[in-house]
N, C-alpha and C positions, 0 to 999 in steps of 0.2 A: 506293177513291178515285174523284173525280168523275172521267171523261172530256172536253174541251171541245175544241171547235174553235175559234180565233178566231172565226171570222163566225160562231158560235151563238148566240144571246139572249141567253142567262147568263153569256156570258161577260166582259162588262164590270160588272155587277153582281155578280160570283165575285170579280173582281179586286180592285174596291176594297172591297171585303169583306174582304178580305185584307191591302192595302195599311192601308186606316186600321183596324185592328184593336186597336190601342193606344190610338188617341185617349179613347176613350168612357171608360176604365179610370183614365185618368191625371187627367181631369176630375173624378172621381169622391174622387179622394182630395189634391184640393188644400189646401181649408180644413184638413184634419185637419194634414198635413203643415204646414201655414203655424204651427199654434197650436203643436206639438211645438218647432220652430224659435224662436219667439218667448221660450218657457217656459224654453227652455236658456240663451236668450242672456242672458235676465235674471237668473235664479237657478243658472245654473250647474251645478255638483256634486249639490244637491240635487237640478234637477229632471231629471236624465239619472240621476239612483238611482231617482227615484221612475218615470219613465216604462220605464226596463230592468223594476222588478219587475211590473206592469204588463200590457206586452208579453212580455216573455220569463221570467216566472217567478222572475226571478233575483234577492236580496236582495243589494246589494252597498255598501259603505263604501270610504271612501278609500284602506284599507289592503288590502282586497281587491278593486278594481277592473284591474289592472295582473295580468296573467299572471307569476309570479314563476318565476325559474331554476329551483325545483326542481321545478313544473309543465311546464315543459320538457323537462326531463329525464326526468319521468315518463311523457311522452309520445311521447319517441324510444325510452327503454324498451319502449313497448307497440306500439313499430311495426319488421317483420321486416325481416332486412339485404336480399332480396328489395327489398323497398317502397321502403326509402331507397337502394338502387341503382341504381334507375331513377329516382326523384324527384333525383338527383343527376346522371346522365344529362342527362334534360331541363332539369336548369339549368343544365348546361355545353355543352347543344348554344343555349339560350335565350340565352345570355353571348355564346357567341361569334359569334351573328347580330347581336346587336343593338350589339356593342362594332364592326361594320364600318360602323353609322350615324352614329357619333362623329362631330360636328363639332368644329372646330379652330378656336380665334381665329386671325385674319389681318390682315393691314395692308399696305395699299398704297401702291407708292413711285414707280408711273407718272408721278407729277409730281414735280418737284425741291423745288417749295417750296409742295406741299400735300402732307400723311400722312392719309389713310381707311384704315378698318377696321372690324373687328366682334370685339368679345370675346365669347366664350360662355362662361357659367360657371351651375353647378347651381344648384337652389332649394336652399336655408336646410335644409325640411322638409315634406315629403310626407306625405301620411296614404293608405292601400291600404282600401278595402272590401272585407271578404270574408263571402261567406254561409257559415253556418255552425249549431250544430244539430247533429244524426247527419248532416246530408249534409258529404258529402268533396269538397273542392274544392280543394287540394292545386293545383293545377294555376294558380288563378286570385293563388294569392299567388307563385306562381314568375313567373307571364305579368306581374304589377304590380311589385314587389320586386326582381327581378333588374334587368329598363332601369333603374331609378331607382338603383341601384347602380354599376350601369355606367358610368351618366351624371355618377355622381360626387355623387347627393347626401346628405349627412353624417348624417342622419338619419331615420328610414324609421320610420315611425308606423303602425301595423296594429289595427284595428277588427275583431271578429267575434264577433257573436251569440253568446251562448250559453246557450239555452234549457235551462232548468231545472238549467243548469250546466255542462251535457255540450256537448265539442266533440271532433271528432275528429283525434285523437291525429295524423293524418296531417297536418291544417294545419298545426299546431304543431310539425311537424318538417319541413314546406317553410320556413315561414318562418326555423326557424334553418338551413337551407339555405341561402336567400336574402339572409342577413344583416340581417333584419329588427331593428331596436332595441329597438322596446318593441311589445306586445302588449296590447289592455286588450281586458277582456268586456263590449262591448257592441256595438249591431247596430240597423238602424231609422235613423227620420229621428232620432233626437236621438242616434246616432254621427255620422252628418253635420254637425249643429250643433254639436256638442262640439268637432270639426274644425276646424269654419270658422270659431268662434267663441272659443275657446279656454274650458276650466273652470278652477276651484280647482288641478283633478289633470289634467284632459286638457291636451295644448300645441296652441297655435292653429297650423297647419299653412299650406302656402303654395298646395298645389294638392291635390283627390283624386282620386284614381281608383280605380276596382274595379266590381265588377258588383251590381247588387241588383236586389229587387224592386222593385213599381210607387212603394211609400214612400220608399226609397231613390232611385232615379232622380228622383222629383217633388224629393226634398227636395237632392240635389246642383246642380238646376235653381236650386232657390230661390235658395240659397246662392251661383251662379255671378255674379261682381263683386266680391264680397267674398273668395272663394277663387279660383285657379281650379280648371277641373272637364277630365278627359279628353273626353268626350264625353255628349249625354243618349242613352243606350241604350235600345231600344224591345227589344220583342219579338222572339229567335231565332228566323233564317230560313236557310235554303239553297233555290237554283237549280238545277237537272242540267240543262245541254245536252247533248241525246243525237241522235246521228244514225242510231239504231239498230243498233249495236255494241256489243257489250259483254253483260254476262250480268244478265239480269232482276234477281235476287236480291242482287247486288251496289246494284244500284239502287235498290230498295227497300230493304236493309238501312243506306243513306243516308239516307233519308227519313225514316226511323223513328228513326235517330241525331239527327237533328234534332227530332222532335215528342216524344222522352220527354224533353225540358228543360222545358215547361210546354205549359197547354192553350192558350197564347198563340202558342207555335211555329208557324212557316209553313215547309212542305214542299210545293215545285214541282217538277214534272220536266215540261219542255218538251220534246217528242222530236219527229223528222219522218217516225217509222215508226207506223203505225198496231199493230200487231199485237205491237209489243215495248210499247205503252203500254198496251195490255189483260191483259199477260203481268205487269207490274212491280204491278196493281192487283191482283192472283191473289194476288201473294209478298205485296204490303204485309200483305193481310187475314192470310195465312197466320203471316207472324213476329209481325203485332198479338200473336196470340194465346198467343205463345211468351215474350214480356217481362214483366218484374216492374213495369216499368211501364205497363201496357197501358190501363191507365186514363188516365190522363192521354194516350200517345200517341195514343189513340183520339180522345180528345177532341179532341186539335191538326188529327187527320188531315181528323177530319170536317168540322171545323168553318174552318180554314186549309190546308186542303190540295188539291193539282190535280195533275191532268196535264192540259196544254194541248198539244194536237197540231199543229205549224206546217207550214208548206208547204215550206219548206227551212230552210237554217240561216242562209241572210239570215234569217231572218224572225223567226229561234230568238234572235238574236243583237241586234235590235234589240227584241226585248222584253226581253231580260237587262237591255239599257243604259237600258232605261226604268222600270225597275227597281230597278236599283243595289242587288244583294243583296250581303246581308253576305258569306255564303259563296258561290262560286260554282264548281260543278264543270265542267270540259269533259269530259263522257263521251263522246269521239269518236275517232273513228283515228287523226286528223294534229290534237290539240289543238295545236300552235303554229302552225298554218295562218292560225286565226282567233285568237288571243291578241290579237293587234295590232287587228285588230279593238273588242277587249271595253275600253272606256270608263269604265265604272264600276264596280266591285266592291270590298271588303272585303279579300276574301283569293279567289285563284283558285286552283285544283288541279286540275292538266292529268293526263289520263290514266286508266287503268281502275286503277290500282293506286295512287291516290292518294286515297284517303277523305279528308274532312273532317277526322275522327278524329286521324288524324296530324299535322294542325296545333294540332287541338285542346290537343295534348298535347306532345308529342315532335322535330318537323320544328326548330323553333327561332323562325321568323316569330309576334309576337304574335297570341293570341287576343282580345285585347278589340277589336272591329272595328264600322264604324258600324253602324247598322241602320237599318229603314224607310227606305231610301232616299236615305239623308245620306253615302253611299259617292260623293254626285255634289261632297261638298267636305269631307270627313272624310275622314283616315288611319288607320290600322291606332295603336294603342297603340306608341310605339318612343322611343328616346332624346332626343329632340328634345321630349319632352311636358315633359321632367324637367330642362329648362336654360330659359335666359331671355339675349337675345341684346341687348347694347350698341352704340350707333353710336362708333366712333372721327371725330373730326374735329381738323384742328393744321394752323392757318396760319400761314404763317412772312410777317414785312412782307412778301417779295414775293409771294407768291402772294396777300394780301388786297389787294394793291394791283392784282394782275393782275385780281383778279375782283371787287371791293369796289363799279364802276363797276354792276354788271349787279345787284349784289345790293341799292344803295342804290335801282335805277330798280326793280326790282318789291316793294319796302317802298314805296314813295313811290305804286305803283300800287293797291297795298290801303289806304293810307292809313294806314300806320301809322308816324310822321313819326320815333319815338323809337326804333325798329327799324334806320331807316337811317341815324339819326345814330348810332349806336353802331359803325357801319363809317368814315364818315365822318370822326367824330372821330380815330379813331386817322390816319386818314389824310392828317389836315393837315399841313403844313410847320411 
């Protein structure tokens, strides 16, 4: 991994190297994603069979696009009590973090003869993205599927690729974990459009969420106004503030957690010791070489990946915040020292014994978290994505009479004459 000092040459052209590393990609696959979208929304069923076999290999009809119970089955079958007791684990540690976000309708009674309030009540119908394929991501329909549960909403729509047919067995037994509804085989921008737009067989959904590639992410973009959308996800990143503490190889084997997800990953470690950031570039090359992904983490490393060396942990700490990384480690002694400090981030994880990992997975805090730096007005995936929030208002004659005077004189100052006769009138003798 590269070494930088702040005041080195390359190091502001390392950064935004890093920082817009997404842009260039996503341009690149606009048109295609636009025409995908447009083909669905016209023709529907036909043209999400015709673009699945296509893309994904997959011949599929009206009676076989929908995952049926005894494929379920099949697939809890071929998965060990091992796998689904921890895959049950993490959806009852996932439940009970996110069932403490619940919000409550209320109504207030501060005035005698005015009632305000807010009702919160779930969406209709959600639809979940999941990738899928041989890879196992089990994890991503627990982290979508459970909030949206929790949140109370009645029916739960799950989308996932499946190349040449094949998915694995594990997603298919998170999601009946998660109490997912219905499951259909398909993946790409025209799941998205099937989503957003409703088919013959898919149901038009009220918002998505889940993770995808650069098609997917372009094509939930497109689509947002028409649905809504969790968030637009860029490329997987982690930060390490390190004050030089903690054990090399630990720190590295972070970095590398994060750059075997694509050659797109960005892996930082900011440290203020010189001689632990020559030590964690030793381990990076050394565990490269020990992964089944090492191709691709290699890729990430070289090509999005730093250590930047700061002058202390001010210095560590206003570059996190200028930043705003999805994940962000505090690898220091007294991580709640500077917590309060840290401004922007995703998801933070205090301490040597706190890997990314663990949230990834297991901890209970969602993993769907912003990236590219939208951590500075983007939240974490949580129960609140999955509800949709009403104004209460009820005035009784007196209190329109109390306040009717103030609300006729600023209709009358916008000019809009028919606005404050509608207070007025009630209020004549």
């Amino acid at each position: 991994m590269r070494i930088l000092r702040f005041n080195d040459d390359a190091f502001e052209p390392t950064l935004q190297k890093i920082v817009n590393r997404g842009a260039a990609a996503q341009g690149d696959v606009c048109f295609t994603v636009q025409e995908i979208i447009d083909d669905v929304r016209r023709r529907g069923d036909s043209a999400l069979f015709e673009h699945t076999e296509k893309y994904d290999r997959l011949r599929l009809t009206a009676e076989t696009l929908e995952v049926s119970a005894e494929e379920i089955d099949q697939a809890l079958a071929g998965v060990s009590e091992e796998s689904l007791a921890a895959l049950r684990l993490a959806a009852e540690r996932i439940a009970a973090f996110h069932a403490k976000q619940k919000e409550q309708t209320w109504l207030s009674t501060e005035e005698e003869d005015v009632l305000l309030g807010q009702m919160v009540r779930p969406l209709d119908r959600v639809g979940i993205y999941v990738p899928g394929g041989k890879a196992a991501y089990p994890s991503s329909v627990l982290m979508n599927a459970v909030p949206a549960k929790v949140a109370g909403v009645p029916e739960v729509i799950m989308v996932v690729p499946m190349p040449g047919g094949e998915v694995n067995p594990h997603v298919l037994a998170a999601a009946h974990l998660a109490g997912v509804d219905r499951i259909f085989k398909v993946g790409g921008a025209q799941a998205v459009a099937a989503l957003a737009f409703g088919t013959q067989s898919v149901p038009r959904v009220d918002k998505i969420t889940g993770p995808g590639n650069i098609y997917v992410a372009t094509a939930k973009q497109q689509v947002f106004g028409q649905v809504d959308i969790d968030m637009i996800a860029g490329p997987s990143e982690i930060l390490i503030i390190n004050d030089g503490s903690g054990d090399p190889a630990h720190l590295a084997a972070d970095l590398l957690g994060q750059a075997e997800h694509d050659e797109l990953a960005s892996s930082i470690l900011i440290t203020t010791d010189d001689k632990i950031a020559k030590k964690v570039a030793k381990e990076v090359e050394k565990q490269l070489k020990e992964l089944s992904r090492e191709t691709i983490a290699r890729k990430a490393i070289e090509a999005f990946g730093a250590i930047f060396i700061a002058r202390d942990l001010d210095e560590a700490i206003a570059f996190s915040n200028r930043i705003a990384p999805e994940h962000l480690e505090l690898a220091v002694d007294n991580p709640f020292e500077i917590l309060p400090r840290i401004r922007h981030a995703g998801a933070i994880f205090l301490g040597h014994y706190t890997p990314e990992a663990a949230g990834d997975y297991l901890a209970g805090p969602n993993h769907t978290l912003p990236t590219g730096g939208t951590a500075r007005f983007f939240s974490p995936l949580s129960t609140n994505d999955f509800v949709k929030k009403s104004s209460i208002v009820s005035f009784s004659r007196n209190g329109l009479e109390r306040l009717g005077k103030e609300i006729v004189h600023i209709a009358e100052l916008e000019g809009l004459e028919a606005h404050g006769r509608s207070v007025s009138i009630r209020l004549e003798k």
